[in-house]
PyMOL CGO cylinders between C-alpha atoms (Angstrom):
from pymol import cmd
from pymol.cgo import CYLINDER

trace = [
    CYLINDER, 105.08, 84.89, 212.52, 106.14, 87.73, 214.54, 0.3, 1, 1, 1, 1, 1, 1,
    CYLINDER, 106.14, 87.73, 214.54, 102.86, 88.70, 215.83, 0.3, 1, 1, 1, 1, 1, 1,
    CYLINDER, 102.86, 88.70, 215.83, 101.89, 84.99, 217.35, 0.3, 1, 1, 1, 1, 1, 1,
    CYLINDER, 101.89, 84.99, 217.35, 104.22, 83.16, 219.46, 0.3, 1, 1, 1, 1, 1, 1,
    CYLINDER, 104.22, 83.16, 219.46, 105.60, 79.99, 217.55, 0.3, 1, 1, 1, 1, 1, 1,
    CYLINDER, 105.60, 79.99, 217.55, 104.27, 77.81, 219.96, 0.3, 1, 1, 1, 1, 1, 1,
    CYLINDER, 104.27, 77.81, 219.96, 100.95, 79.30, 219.17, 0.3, 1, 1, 1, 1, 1, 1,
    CYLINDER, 100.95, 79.30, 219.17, 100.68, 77.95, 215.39, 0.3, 1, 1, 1, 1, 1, 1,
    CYLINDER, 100.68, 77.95, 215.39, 99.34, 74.77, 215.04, 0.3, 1, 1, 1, 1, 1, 1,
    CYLINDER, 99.34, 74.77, 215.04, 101.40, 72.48, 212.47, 0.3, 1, 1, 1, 1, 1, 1,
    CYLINDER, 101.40, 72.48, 212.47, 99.56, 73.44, 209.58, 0.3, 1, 1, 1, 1, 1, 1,
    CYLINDER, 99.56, 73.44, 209.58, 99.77, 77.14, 210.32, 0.3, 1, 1, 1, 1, 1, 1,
    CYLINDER, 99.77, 77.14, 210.32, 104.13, 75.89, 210.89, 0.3, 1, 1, 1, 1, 1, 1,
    CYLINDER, 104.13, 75.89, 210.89, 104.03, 74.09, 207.36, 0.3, 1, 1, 1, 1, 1, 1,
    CYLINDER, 104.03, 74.09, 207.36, 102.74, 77.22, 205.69, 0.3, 1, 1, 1, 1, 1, 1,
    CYLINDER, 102.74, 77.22, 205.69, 105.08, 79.45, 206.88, 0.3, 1, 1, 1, 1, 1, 1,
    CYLINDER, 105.08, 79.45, 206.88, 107.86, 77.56, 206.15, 0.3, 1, 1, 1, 1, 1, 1,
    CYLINDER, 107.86, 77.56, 206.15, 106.75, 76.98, 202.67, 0.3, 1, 1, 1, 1, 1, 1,
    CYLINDER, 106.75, 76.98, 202.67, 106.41, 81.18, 202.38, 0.3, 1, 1, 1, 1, 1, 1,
    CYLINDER, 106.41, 81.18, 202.38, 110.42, 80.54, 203.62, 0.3, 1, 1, 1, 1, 1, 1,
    CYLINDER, 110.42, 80.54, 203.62, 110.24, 81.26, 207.28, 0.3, 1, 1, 1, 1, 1, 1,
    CYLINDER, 110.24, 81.26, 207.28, 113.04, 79.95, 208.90, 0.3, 1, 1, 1, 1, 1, 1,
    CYLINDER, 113.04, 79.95, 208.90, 111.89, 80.06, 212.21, 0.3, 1, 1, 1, 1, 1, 1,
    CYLINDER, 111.89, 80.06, 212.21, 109.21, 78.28, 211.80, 0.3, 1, 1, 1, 1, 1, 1,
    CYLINDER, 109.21, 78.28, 211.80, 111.25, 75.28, 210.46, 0.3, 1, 1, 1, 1, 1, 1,
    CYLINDER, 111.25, 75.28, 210.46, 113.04, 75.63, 213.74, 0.3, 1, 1, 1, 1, 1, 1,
    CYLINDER, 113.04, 75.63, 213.74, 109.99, 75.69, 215.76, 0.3, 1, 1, 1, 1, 1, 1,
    CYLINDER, 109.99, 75.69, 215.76, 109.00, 72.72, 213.66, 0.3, 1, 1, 1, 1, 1, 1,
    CYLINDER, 109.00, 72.72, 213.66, 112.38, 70.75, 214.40, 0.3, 1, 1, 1, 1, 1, 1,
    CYLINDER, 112.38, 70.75, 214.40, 112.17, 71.45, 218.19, 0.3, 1, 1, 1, 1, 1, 1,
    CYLINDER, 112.17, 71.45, 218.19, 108.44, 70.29, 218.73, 0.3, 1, 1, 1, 1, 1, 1,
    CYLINDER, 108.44, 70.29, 218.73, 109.26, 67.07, 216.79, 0.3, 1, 1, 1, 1, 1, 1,
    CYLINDER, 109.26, 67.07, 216.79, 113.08, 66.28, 216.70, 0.3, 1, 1, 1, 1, 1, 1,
    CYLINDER, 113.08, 66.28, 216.70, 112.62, 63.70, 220.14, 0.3, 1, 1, 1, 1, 1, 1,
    CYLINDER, 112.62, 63.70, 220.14, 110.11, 61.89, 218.65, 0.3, 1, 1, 1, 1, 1, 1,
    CYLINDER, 110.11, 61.89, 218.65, 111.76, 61.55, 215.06, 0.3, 1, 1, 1, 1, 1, 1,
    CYLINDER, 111.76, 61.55, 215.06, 114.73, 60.71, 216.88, 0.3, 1, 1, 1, 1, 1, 1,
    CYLINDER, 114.73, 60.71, 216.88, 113.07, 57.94, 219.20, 0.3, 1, 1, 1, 1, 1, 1,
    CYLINDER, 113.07, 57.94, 219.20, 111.29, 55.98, 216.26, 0.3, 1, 1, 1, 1, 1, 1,
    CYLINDER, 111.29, 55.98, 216.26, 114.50, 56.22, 214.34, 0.3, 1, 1, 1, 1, 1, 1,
    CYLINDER, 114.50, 56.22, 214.34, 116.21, 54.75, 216.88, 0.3, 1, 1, 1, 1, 1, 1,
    CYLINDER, 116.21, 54.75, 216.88, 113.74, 52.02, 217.04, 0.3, 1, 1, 1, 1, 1, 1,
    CYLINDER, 113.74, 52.02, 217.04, 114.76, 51.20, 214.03, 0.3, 1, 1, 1, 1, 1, 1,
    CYLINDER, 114.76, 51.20, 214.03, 118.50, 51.24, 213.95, 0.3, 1, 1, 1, 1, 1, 1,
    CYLINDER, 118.50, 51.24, 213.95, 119.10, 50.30, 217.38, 0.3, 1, 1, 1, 1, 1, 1,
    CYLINDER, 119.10, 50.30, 217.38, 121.95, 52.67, 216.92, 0.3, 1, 1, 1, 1, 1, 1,
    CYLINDER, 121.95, 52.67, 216.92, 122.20, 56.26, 218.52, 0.3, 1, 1, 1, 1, 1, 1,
    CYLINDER, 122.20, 56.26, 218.52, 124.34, 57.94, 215.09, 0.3, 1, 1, 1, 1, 1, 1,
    CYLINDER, 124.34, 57.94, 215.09, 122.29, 55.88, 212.54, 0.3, 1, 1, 1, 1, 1, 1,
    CYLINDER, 122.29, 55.88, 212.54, 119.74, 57.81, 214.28, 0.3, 1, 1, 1, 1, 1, 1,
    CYLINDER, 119.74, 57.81, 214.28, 120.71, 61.33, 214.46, 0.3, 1, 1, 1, 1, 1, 1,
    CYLINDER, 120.71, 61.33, 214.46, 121.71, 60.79, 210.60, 0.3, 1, 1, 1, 1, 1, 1,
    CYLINDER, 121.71, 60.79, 210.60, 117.88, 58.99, 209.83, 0.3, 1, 1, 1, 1, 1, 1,
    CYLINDER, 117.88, 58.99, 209.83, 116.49, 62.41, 212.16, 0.3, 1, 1, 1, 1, 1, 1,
    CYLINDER, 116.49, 62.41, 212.16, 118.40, 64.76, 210.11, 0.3, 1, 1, 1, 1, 1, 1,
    CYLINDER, 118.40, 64.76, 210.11, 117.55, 63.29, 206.47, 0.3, 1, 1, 1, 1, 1, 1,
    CYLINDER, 117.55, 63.29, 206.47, 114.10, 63.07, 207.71, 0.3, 1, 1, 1, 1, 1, 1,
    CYLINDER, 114.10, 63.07, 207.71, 113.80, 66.77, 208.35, 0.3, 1, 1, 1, 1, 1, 1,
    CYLINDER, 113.80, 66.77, 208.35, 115.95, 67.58, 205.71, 0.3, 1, 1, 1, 1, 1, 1,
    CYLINDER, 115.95, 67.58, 205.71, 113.02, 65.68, 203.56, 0.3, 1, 1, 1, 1, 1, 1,
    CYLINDER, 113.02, 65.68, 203.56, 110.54, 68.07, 204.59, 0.3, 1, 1, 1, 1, 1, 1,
    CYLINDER, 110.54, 68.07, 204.59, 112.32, 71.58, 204.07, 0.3, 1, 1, 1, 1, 1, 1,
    CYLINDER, 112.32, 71.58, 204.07, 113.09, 69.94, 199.88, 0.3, 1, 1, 1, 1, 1, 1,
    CYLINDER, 113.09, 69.94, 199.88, 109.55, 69.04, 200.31, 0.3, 1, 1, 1, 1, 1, 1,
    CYLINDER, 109.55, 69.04, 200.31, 107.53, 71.69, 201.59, 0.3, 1, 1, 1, 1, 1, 1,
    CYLINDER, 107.53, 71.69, 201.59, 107.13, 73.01, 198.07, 0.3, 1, 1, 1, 1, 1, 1,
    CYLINDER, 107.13, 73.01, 198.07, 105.22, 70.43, 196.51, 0.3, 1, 1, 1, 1, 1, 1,
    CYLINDER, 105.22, 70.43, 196.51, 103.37, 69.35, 200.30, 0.3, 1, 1, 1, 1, 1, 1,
    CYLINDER, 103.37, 69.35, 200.30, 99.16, 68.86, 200.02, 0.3, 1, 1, 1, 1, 1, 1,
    CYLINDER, 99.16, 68.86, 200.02, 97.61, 69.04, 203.26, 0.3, 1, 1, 1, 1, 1, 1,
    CYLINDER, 97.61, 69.04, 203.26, 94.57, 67.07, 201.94, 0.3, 1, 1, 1, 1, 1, 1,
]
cmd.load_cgo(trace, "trace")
């Protein structure tokens, strides 16, 4: 990941260096997406904590699940 910017890698090119454990690209992944996971949460707890929790158990989701993730 070191020889692209993050910003570069598309989201597939993201997933598949997070599943080879890259860190950074799970953060890259959080930044480009953590408003919008935030804002549909919200719209559906009505509740600014229930949605920071829903945001951070839905990204939590993906780094237990990036193992076992099919692109197809």
């Amino acid at each position: 990941m070191a020889e692209r910017r993050a910003l570069e890698f598309t989201d597939q090119e993201l997933l598949g260096e997070i599943r080879a454990g890259s860190a950074a690209a799970f953060e890259q992944l959080l930044r480009r997406y953590r408003r919008l996971v935030f804002r549909i949460a919200y719209g559906f707890t009505g509740d600014r904590e229930s949605a920071m929790d829903v945001s951070q158990e839905t990204f939590l989701k993906v780094l237990n699940g990036i193992k076992t993730y099919r692109s197809d």
